[in-house]
N, C-alpha and C positions, 0 to 999 in steps of 0.2 A: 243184415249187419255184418261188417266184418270187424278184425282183431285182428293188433300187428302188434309182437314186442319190441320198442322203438330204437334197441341195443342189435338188433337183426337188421337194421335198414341202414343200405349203406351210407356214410358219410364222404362225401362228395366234395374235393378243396373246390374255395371259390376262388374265381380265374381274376391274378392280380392282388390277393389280398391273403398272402403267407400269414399261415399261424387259423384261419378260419376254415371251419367248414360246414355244410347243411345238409342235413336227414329230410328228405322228404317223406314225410310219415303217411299223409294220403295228399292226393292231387288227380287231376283229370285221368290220369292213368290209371288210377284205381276205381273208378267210376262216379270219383265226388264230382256233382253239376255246379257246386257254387263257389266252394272255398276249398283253399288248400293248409296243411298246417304243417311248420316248418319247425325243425330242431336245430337251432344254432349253437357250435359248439368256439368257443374263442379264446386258444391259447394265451395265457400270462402275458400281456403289452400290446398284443393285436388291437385290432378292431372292425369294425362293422364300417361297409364304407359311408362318407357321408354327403346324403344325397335325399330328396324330395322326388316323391313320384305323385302320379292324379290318385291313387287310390288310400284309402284309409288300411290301416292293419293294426290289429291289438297283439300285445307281447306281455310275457308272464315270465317272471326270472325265478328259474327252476334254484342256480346257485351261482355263488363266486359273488365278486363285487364288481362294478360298472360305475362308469360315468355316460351318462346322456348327455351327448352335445348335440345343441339347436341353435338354431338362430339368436346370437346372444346373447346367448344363456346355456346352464349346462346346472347337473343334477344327479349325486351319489344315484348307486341303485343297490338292492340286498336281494337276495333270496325271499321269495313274498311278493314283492313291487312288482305291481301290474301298469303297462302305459299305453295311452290310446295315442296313436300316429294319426294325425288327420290328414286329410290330402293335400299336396305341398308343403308341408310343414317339415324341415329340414332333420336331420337326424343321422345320430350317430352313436355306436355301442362300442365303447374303449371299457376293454379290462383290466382294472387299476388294483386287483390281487393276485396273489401268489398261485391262487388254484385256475382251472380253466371256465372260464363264463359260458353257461349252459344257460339258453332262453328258448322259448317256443312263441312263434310268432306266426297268423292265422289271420292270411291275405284271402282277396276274392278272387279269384279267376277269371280271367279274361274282364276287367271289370267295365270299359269302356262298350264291349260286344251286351253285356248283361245289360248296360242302359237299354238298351237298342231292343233287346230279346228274351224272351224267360227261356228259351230254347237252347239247352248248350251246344256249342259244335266238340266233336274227337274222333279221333284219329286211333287207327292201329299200326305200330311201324311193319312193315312190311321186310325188312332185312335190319343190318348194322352194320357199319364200318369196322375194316380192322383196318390198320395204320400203325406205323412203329412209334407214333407220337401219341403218348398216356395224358400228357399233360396240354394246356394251348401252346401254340409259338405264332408266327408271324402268319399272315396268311401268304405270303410269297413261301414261305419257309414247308408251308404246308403242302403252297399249290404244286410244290417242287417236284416232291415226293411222288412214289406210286403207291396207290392205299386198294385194297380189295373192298367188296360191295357184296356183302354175301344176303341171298333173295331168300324167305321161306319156302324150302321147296314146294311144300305144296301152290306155289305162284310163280314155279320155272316156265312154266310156259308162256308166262306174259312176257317172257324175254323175246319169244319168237319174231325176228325180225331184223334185233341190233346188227350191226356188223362191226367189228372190230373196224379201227380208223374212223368211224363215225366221232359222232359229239354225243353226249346223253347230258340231259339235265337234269341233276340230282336235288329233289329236294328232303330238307332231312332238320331235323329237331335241337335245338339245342341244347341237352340236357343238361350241362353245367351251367347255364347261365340262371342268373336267381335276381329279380327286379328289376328296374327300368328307368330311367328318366328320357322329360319330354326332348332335351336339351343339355346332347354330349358333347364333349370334346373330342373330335378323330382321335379315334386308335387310341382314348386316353390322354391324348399329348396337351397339356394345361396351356402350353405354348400359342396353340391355333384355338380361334373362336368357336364355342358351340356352333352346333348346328342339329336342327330335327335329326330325331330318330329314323322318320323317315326319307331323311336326305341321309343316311349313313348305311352301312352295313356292318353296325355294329350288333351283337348278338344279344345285345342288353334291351329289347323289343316288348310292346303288348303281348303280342305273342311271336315266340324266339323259335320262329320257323328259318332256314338258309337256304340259298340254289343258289347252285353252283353248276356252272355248264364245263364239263369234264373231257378228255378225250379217251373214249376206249378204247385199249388196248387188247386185251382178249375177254373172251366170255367160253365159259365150259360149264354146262348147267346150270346151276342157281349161282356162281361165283362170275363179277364182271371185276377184271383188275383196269382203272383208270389213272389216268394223272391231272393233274386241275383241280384235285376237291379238299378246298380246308375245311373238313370235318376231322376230330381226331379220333382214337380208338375206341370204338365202342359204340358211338355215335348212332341215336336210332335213323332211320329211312322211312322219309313216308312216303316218297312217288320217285317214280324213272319217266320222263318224255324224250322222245328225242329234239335235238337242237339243231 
């Protein structure tokens, strides 16, 4: 068993939606196989975006006051109020008091792979991005930039071979992104028609893995500096190929 005090785990903005943010309290990173449980914290007028994914999620309102908007319909919420999300079932958390709206909300992991499997699959990031961009921007905006790739040394020898001026294919995790749907709008733009998930390279995915094919620039022990890669600061890394 483990123990986390859930004021020690960081709060993480969600990309696109000022005023929110989520605590990842455990998830596959911490070796839970099924479910993951989320602290949502939602500044005075924010809200929670509103959107239907395939999977169900139950939520429990720690404090502050809320409206649930669904498909319509919509629905005060208090501290106590507990609500079962079923799959597709549209939804949305506007905070409609003065103090900040705190929920916990306890999704399944990977949940489409779990039909398929009782087996979970994970991963250990293998380095991090640093980057002078904290926050998302464009991905031209990103790919612009030169961002460092730093490797756990103890796995600098698996560089053996890169050569500066080559291409590497970076694959790497999207740690800010939090839910999914089957059926986005590019880049967000309400203008253009959805399209699959997996006709996008949006980061909002089953699972929110990215590659990006990069060019190296230099490499000096476990640090490769590239340009090509929208990942932002911090970003974990799970694999290096060449391209």
């Amino acid at each position: 068993m483990q123990v986390k005090h859930a004021p020690d785990v960081a709060a993480e903005p969600m990309e696109d939606l000022p005023g929110v943010t989520v605590r990842w309290l455990w998830a596959a990173a911490d070796g839970a196989p099924n479910f993951a449980l989320r602290l949502f914290e939602v500044e005075p007028g924010a809200a929670s975006p509103h959107h239907s994914h395939a999977h169900e999620h139950e939520v429990y309102i720690l404090s502050g006051q809320a409206l649930l908007r669904g498909a319509g319909r919509s629905q005060p919420l208090a501290a106590g109020d507990t609500v079962l999300v079923l799959p597709y079932d549209e939804h949305q958390f506007v905070n409609t008091g003065p103090d900040v709206l705190r929920f916990l909300c306890g999704v399944p992991l990977s949940p489409e792979s779990q039909a398929a499997t009782a087996q979970p699959v994970t991963y250990s990031p293998i380095g991090r991005v640093e980057s002078e961009f904290d926050e998302p921007a464009s991905p031209e905006t990103l790919r612009a930039a030169v961002s460092r790739i730093v490797i756990d040394p103890a796995l600098a020898d698996g560089l053996t071979g890169l050569e500066p001026g080559g291409k590497v294919m970076v694959v790497f995790y999207f740690h800010r992104s939090a839910g999914y749907e089957l059926l986005q709008h590019p880049r967000g733009d309400a203008a253009r028609p959805k399209r699959g998930v997996f006709a996008l390279c949006s980061p909002h995915r089953p699972n929110p893995i990215g590659v990006t094919v990069t060019e190296l620039l230099s490499l000096a022990g476990n640090v490769l500096e590239v340009r090509g890669l929208d990942a932002i600061n911090g970003t974990p890394v799970l694999d290096l190929k060449p391209a």
